[in-house]
MARNUSE-848725 format. One line per 5 residues: their letters; for each residue y, x, z of C-alpha. Coordinates in steps of 0.1 Angstrom, whole numbers, padded with zeros to 4 digits. Layout:
N
A	Y:X:Z  ...
***
This chain:
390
XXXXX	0953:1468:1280  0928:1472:1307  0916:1437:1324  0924:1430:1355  0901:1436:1389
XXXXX	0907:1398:1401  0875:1390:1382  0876:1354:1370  0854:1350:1342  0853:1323:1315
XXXXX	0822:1308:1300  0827:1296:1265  0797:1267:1261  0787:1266:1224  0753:1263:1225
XXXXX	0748:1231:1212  0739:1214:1171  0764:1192:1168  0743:1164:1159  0778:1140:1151
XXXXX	0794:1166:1132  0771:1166:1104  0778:1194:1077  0756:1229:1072  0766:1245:1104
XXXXX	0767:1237:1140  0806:1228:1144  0816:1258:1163  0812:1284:1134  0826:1254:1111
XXXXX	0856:1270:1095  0891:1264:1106  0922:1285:1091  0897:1307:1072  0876:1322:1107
XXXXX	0848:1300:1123  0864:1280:1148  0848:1293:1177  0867:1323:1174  0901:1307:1179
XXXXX	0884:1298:1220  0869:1331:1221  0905:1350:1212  0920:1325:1234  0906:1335:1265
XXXXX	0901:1371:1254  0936:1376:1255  0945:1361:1286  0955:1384:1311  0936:1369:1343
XXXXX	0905:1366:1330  0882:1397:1331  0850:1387:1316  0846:1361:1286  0811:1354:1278
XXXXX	0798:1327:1255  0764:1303:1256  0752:1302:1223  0719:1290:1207  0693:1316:1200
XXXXX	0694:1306:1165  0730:1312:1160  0734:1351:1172  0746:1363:1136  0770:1333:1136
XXXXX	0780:1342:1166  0781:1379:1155  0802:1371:1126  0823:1344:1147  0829:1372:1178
XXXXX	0835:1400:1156  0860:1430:1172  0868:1408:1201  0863:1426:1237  0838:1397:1248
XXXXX	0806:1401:1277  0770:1402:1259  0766:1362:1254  0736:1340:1269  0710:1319:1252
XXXXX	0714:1281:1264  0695:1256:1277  0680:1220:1265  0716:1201:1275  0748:1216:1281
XXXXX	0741:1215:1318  0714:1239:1316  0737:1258:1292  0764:1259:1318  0733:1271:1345
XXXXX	0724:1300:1327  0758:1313:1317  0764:1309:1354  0738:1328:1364  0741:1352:1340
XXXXX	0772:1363:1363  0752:1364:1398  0747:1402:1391  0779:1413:1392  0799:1377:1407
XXXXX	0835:1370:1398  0854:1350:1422  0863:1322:1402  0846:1305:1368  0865:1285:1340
XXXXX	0838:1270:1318  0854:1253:1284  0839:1237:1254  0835:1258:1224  0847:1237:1205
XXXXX	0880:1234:1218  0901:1260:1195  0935:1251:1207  0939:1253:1247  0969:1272:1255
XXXXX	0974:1301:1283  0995:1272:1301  0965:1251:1304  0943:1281:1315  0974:1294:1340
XXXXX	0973:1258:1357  0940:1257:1363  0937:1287:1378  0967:1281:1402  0951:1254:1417
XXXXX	0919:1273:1425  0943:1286:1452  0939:1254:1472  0910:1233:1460  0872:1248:1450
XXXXX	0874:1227:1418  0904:1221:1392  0897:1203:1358  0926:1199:1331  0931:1166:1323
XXXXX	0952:1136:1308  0960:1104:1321  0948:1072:1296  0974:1058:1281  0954:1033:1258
XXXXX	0940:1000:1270  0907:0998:1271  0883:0975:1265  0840:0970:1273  0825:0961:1241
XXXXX	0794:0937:1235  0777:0930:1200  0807:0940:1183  0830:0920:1206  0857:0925:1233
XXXXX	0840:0919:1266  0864:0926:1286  0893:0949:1297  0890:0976:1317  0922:0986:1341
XXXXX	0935:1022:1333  0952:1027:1368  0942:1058:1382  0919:1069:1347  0922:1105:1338
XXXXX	0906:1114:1304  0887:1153:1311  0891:1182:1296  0882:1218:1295  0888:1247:1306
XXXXX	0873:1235:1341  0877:1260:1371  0856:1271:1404  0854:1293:1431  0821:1304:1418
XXXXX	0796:1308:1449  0804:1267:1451  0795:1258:1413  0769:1280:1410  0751:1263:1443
XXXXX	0762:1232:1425  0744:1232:1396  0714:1247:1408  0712:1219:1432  0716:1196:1399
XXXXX	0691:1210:1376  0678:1185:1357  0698:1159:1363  0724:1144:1333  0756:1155:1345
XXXXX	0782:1151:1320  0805:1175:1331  0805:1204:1355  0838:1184:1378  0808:1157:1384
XXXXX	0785:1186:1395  0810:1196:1420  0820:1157:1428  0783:1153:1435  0780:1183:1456
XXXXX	0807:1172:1476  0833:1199:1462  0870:1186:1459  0880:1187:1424  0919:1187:1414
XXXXX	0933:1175:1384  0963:1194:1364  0983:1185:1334  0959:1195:1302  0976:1197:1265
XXXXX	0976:1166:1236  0965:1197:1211  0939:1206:1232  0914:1184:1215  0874:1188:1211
XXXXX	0864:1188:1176  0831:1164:1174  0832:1151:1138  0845:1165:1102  0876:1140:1108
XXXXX	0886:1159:1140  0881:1194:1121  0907:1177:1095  0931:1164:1125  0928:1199:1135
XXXXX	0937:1220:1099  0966:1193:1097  0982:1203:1130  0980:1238:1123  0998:1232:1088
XXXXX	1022:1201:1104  1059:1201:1109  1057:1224:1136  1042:1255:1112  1066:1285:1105
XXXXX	1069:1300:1075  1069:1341:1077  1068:1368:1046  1056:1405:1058  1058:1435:1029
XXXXX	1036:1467:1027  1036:1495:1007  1009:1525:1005  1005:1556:0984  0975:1578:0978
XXXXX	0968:1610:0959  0946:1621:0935  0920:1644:0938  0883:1651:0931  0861:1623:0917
XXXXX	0846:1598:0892  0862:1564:0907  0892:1551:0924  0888:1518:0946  0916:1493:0939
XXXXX	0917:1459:0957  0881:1460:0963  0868:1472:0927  0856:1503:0920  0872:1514:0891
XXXXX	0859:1540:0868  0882:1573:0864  0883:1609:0858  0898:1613:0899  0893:1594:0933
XXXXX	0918:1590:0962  0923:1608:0989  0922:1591:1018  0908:1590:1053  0894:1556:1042
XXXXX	0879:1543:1014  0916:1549:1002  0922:1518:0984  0961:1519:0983  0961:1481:0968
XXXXX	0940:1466:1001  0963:1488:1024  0992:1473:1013  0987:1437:1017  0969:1448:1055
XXXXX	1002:1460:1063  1020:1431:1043  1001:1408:1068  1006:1428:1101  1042:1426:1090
XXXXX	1046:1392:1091  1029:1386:1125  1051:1410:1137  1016:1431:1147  1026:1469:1143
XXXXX	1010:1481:1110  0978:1498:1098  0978:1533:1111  0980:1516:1148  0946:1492:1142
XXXXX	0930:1522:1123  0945:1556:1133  0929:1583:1106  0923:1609:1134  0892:1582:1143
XXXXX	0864:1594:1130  0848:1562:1128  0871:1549:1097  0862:1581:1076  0852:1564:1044
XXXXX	0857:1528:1058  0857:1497:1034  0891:1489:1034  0879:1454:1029  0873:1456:1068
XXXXX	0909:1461:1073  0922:1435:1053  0899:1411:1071  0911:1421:1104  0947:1411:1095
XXXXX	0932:1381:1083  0915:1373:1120  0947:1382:1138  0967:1353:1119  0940:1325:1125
XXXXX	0940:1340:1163  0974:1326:1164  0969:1295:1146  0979:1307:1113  0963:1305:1082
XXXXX	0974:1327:1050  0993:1313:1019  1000:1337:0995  0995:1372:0989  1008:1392:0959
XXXXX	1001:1431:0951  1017:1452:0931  0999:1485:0917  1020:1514:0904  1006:1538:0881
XXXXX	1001:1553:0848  0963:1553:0851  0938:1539:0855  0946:1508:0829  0942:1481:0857
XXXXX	0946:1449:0835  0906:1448:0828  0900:1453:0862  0926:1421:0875  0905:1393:0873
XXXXX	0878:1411:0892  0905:1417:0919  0918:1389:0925  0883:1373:0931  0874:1403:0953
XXXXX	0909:1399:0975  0900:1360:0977  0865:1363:0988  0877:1388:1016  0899:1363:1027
XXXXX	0878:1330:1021  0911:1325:1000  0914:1300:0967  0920:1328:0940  0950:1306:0927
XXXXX	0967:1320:0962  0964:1357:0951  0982:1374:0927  0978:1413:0915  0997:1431:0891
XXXXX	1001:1465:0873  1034:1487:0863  1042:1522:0856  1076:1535:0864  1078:1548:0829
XXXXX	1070:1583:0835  1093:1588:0862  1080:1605:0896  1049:1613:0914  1030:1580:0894
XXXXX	1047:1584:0864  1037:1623:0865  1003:1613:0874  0994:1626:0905  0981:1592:0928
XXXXX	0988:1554:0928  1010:1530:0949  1009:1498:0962  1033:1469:0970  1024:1437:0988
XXXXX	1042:1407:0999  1023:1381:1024  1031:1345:1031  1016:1332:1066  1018:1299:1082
XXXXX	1018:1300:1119  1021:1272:1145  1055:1275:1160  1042:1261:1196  1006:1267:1203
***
């Protein structure tokens, strides 16, 4: 689907080193539902049908996290960030000025979960104010604090607790924050308050939450799995022939034989199967229409690539995988000493426990194509978790 010529563009802020998060990555590449969290923003704003350009501020240590993070996604070439997030924001911002959209949402990376309602709301109000942040009104009391003690409390009337995505006509924020440099703004709405830019507030989401600590990335992997989660089962099946070679490639292993599959792949009928087995149960089409065989550019692919596409299309909806279970039908190759080596291939693919995959071996006792030993087939089944309201 082509984007469209309106030209917003969204600037996904994930520059910074997440000093309260802790842990052996920055906390936007920290997993969440198997993919690095930053990818569930990314995807978010990717396929949002008003927004034309989506470019991320990163850290210029972090381009093959990012790499890994923005993989297959239609995304602008991102921007090194600044010192703070405001000089982040600056240079993302005027990493635009070449070619400038007409409006800019910036959002915190590390906010996996804002929904195309959020995004849709801010944008409308663009219509009539230069400046729209989502929001939430404070519902807690709160309270000023001193040496451990309550000091005093503070009257919510009128308190809005910010969010992200935050919109702009962007000729205004731009001239905003370059007029700011250097200062400590805390958000780009106080830019535009303190360039004198009208700011409007719309409803933002409870589950649009920013993850800052490993408890929040654990609030986060509960809510995908809570009450609200669907169960769904997708099946695949694949066949290949035989034909010249020394090797087959089941599930991942290559597997010594006295043939090799033909296939415009790698032709691993075991890893085709549980692709489609997951397309199936997100309802996504199956394998020929993410990798037709008249492209040239999957001759001979790893089919491990496939398989791990699937996998990113569930966690871009919020899913995670549960089970998978692959059936391999043939007279020969002898799979059994090859099962164990499978079922750890399939799970490191999928960052998967290997208790969650299952592969198995029968013949169909002579009977047929297999049984008459002319190729191999494959049977999958794939259980997928997704959110039912995102």
């Amino acid at each position: 689907m082509s984007k469209p010529v309106s030209k917003t563009a969204a600037l996904i802020v994930a520059a910074g080193r997440g000093q309260r998060f802790g842990g052996a990555l920055p906390k936007q590449y920290a997993t969440l539902a198997g993919v690095p969290l930053l990818r569930h923003t990314l995807c978010a704003f990717a396929a949002h049908p008003a927004v034309a350009t989506v470019r991320a501020v990163i850290h210029p240590d972090d381009r093959p996290l990012y790499e890994a993070a923005a993989a297959g996604l239609d995304l602008a070439e991102p921007v090194a960030g600044g010192a703070s997030r405001q000089d982040s924001v600056l240079r993302g911002l005027e990493s635009l000025a070449g070619d400038p959209p007409a409006r800019v949402l910036v959002h915190d990376g590390a906010r996996p979960f804002v929904s195309a309602a959020v995004i849709d709301r801010v944008l409308s109000a663009l219509d009539d104010s230069p400046g729209a942040i989502a929001a939430l009104p404070v519902v807690d009391t709160l309270k000023r604090g001193a040496a451990g003690r309550v000091a005093g409390t503070q009257d919510r009337a009128g308190l809005w607790g910010a969010q992200t995505p935050q919109g702009f006509r962007y000729a205004d924020i731009l001239a905003a924050h370059r007029q700011a440099a250097g200062e400590e703004l805390t958000d780009d709405a106080a830019v535009a308050e303190r360039a004198g830019l009208a700011v409007a507030l719309v409803e933002g989401s409870r589950e649009n939450m920013k993850v800052t600590s490993q408890e929040d990335l654990a609030v986060a992997e509960r809510w995908l799995r809570g009450a609200q989660a669907e169960t769904r089962v997708g099946q695949g099946f694949d066949v290949h022939a035989f034909g010249p070679g020394d090797h087959v490639t089941l599930c991942g292993v290559r597997v010594a034989h006295d043939a090799g599959l033909v296939g415009h792949s790698d032709a691993d009928v075991g890893l085709h199967a549980l692709t489609d087995a997951i397309l199936g149960a997100l309802g996504a089409g199956d394998i020929g229409s993410h990798f037709p065989p008249s492209d040239p550019q999957w001759k001979g692919a790893d089919s491990g690539k496939f398989l791990q596409h699937a996998r990113d299309l569930v966690a871009a909806e919020g899913g995670r995988l549960l089970h998978l279970d692959v059936t391999l039908i043939c007279e020969r190759p002898k799979i059994g000493p090859h099962r164990d080596a499978m079922v750890a291939r399939i799970a490191a693919l999928l960052d998967l426990p290997a208790a969650r995959v299952s592969v198995k071996a029968t013949t169909t006792e002579k009977l047929g194509f297999t049984g008459r030993g002319e190729g191999i087939a494959a049977q999958a089944v794939a259980t997928i978790e997704l959110p039912a309201v995102l």
